[in-house]
C-alpha positions as CSV (number, residue, x, y, z in Angstrom):
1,X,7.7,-23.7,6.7
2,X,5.1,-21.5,5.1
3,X,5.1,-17.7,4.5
4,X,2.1,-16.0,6.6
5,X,0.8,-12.3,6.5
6,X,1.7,-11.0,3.3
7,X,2.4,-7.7,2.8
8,X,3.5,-4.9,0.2
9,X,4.8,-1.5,2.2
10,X,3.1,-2.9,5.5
11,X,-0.1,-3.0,3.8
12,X,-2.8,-6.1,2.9
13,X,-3.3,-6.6,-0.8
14,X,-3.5,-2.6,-1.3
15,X,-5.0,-0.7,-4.4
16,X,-3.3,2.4,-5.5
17,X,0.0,2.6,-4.2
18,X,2.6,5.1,-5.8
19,X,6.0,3.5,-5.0
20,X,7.2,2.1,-8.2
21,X,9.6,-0.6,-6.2
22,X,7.3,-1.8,-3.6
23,X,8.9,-3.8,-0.7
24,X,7.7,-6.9,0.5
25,X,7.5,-8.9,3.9
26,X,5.7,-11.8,5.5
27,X,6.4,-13.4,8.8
28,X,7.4,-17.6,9.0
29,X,5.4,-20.2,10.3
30,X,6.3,-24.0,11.2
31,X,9.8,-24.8,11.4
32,X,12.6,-23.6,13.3
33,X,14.3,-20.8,10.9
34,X,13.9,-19.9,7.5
35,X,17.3,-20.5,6.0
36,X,16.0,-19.3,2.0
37,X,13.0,-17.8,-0.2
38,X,12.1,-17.0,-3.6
39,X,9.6,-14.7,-4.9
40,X,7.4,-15.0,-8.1
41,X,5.6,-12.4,-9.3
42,X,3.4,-11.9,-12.5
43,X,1.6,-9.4,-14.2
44,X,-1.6,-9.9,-16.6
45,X,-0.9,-13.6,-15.9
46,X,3.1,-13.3,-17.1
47,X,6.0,-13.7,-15.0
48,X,7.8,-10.9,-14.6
49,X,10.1,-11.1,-11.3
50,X,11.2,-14.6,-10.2
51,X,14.4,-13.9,-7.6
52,X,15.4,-17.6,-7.4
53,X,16.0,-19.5,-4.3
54,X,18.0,-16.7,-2.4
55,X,20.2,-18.1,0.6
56,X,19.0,-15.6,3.2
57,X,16.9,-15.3,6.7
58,X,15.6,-11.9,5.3
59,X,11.9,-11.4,5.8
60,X,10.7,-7.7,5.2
61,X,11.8,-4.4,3.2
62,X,12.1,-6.6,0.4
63,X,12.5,-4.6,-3.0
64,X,10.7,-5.4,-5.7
65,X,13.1,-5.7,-8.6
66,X,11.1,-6.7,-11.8
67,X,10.6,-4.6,-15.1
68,X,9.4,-0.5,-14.3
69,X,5.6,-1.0,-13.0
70,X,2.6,0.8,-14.7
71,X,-0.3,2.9,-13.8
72,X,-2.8,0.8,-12.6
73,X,-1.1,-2.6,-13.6
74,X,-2.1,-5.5,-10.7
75,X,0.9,-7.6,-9.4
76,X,0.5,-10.8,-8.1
77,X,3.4,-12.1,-6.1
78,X,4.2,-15.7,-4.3
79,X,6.5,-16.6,-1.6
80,X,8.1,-20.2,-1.1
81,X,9.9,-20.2,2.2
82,X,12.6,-23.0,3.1
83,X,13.8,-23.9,6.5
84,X,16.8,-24.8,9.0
85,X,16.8,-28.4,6.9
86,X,16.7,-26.7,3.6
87,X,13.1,-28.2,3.1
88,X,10.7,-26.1,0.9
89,X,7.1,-25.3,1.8
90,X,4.2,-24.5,0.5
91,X,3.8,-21.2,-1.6
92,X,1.7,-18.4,-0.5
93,X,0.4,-15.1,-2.6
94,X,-0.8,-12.0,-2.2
95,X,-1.4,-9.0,-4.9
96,X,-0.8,-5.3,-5.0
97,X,-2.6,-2.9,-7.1
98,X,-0.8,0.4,-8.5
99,X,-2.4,3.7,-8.7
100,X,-2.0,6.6,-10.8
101,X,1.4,7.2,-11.1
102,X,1.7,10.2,-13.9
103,X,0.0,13.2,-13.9
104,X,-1.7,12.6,-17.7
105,X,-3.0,10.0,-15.7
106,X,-5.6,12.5,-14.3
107,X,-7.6,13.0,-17.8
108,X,-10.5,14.9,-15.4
109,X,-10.9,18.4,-14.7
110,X,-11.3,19.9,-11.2
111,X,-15.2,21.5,-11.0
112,X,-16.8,23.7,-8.3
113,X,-20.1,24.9,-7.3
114,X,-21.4,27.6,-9.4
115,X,-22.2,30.4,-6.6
116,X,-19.9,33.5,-6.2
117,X,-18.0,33.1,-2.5
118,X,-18.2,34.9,0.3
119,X,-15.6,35.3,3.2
120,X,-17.2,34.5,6.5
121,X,-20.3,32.8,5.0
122,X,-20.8,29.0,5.9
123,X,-22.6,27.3,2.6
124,X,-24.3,23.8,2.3
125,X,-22.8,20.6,1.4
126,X,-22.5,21.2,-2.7
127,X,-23.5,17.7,-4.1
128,X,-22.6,16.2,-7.6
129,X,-24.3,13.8,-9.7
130,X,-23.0,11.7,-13.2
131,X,-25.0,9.2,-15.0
132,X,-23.7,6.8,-17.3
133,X,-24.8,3.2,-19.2
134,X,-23.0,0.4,-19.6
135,X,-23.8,-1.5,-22.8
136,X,-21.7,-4.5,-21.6
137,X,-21.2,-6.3,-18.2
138,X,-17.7,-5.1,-16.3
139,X,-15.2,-7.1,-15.2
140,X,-13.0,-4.6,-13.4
141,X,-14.0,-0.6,-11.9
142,X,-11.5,1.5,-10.2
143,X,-12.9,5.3,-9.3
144,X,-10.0,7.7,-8.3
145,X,-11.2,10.5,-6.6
146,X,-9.9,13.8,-4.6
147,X,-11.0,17.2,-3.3
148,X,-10.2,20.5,-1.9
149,X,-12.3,20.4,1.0
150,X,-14.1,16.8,2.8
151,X,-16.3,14.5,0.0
152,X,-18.6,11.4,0.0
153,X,-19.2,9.7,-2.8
154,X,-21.9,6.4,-3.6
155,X,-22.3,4.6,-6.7
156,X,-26.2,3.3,-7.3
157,X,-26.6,4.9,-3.7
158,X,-24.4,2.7,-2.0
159,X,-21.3,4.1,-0.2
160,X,-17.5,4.1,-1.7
161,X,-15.5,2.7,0.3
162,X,-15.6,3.1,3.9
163,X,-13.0,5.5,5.0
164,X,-14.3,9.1,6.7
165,X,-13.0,12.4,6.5
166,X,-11.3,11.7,2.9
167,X,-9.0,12.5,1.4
168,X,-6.9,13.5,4.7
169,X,-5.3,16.5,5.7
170,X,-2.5,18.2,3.7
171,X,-1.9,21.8,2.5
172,X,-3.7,22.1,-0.5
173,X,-1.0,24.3,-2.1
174,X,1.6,21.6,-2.0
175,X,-0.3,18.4,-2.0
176,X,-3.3,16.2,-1.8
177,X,-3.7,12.8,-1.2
178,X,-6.5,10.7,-3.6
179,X,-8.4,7.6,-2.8
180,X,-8.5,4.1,-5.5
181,X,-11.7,2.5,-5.1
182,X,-12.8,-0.6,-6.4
183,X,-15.9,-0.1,-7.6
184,X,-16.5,-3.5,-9.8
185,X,-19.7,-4.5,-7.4
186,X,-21.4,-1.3,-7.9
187,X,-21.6,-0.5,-11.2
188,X,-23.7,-2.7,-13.6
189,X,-25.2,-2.9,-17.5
190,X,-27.3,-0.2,-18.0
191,X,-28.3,3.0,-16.1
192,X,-25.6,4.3,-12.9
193,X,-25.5,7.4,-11.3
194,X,-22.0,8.5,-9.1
195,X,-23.3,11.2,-6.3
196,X,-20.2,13.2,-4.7
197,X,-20.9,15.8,-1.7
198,X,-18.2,18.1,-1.2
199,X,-18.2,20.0,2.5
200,X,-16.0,22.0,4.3
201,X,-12.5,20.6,4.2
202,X,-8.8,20.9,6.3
203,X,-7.5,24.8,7.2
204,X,-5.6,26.7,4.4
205,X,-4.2,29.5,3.7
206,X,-6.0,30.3,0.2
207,X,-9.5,31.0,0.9
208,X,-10.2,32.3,-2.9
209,X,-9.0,28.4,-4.0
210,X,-10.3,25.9,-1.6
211,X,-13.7,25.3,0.7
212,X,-12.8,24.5,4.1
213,X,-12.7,25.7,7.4
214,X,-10.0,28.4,8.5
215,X,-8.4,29.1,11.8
216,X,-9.9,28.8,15.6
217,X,-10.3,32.6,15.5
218,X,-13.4,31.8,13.1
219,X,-12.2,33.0,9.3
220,X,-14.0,30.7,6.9
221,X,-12.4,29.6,3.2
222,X,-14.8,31.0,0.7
223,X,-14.1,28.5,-2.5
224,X,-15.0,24.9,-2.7
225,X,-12.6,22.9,-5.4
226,X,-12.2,19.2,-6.5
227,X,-11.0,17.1,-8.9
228,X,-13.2,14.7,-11.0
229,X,-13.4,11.5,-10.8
230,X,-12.1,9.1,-13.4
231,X,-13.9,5.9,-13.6
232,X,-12.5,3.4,-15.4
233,X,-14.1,0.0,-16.8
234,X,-12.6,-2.6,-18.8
235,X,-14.6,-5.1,-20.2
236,X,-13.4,-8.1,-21.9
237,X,-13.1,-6.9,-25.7
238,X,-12.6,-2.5,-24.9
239,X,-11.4,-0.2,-22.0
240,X,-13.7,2.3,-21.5
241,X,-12.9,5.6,-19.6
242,X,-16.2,7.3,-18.8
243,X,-16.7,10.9,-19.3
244,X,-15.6,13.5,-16.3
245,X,-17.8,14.6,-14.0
246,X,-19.1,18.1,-14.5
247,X,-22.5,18.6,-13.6
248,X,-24.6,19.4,-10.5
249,X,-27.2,17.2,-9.4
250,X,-30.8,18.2,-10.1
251,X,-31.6,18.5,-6.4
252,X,-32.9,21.5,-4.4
253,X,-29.5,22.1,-2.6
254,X,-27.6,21.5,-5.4
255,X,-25.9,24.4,-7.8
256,X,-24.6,24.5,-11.1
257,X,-20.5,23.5,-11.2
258,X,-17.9,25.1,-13.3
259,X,-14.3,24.2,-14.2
260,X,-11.7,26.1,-12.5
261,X,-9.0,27.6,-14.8
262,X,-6.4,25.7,-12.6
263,X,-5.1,23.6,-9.8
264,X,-2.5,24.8,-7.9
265,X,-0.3,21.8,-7.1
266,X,1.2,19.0,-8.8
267,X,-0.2,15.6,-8.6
């Protein structure tokens, strides 16, 4: 018997989840019953979780129970199922990928368009543009990104990820979700350039904080908002953090951006 579909909180091999005690599942296949299972897991190529062979038929919401988990740190984990004749199979793995779990963690500042707002005045997509060198090849690239309103973003003028309509509806006062990307295959020695378009976004109540699109009677947010993106590359000898986003590209439909004093949630 063999532990099949892996999964942390429902999800396959995710990148950037905030629970600090993930649970684990997996369904069984061969044998009749699973009778007892162990998990392994290990961090930076170190054991840190090993349950032992625990007598039990239990399959899903699995705690994790190892040492206090990290921002960012990448978990592997392995399963070796046994079955109704107290046989062992083969081990299976899977991984899991933390994201940014402290709000220091977000060393970027939130930057905006530089036009004065109007109420009731639809503007063009505002679209941002960072470029950076590399002196050394990368081994690993997460970007972390977020907005007040809809964005975009491509690295070398390929797309980030392929998820639409980021980063998802919330109230803006209260709470926005962010998206981890791994970005490893896009960025390379030398030259890169990250372009982010920022449009209209989900309804709320603020329209001096936030771009987006108001109520079905037709009022209109007047302030676009994001926050930066964080890009951050380790290579095998230094980390490097590259430095925040916070200029406009030079393109006809793109304006200056300016920091805002101040986000109005918590991360």
């Amino acid at each position: 018997m063999r532990a099949r579909r892996l999964r942390t909180d429902y999800l396959d091999r995710p990148l950037g989840i905030d629970l600090r005690r993930p649970r684990l599942s997996w369904v069984c296949d061969g044998g009749l019953r699973q009778t007892a299972y162990r998990i392994v897991a290990e961090r930076d190529g170190r054991q840190i979780w090993d349950t032992g062979k625990v007598e039990s038929p239990r399959t899903t919401h699995i705690e994790y129970g190892g040492p206090a988990l990290r921002s960012r740190d990448r978990v592997t984990w392995s399963v070796t199922l046994w079955d109704e004749t107290d046989t062992p199979g083969d081990q299976e793995s899977s991984w899991f990928e933390m994201g940014l779990l402290e709000p220091s963690d977000w060393a970027a500042t939130w930057i905006t368009a530089d036009r004065k707002p109007a109420k009731h005045r639809r503007y063009p997509v505002d679209c941002f543009r960072r470029t950076f060198t590399l002196s050394r090849p990368v081994v690993s690239a997460r970007l972390y990104l977020t907005a007040c309103g809809l964005y975009e973003a491509r690295l070398g003028g390929e797309n980030v990820g392929d998820a639409v309509l980021t980063p998802g509806a919330t109230d803006y006062r209260h709470r926005l979700q962010y998206q981890s990307y791994d970005v490893t295959s896009l960025v390379r020695e030398g030259q890169n350039t990250l372009d982010i378009d920022l449009a209209d976004g989900w309804r709320d109540r603020d329209p001096e904080q936030h771009r987006g699109r108001g109520t079905a009677a037709g009022r209109h947010q007047a302030r676009g908002q994001r926050r930066t993106p964080r890009l951050h590359c380790l290579t095998p000898l230094t980390k490097l953090v590259l430095t925040p986003l916070s200029k406009a590209a030079a393109r006809p439909e793109t304006r200056g951006a300016r920091p805002l004093d101040r986000p109005n949630f918590k991360c």
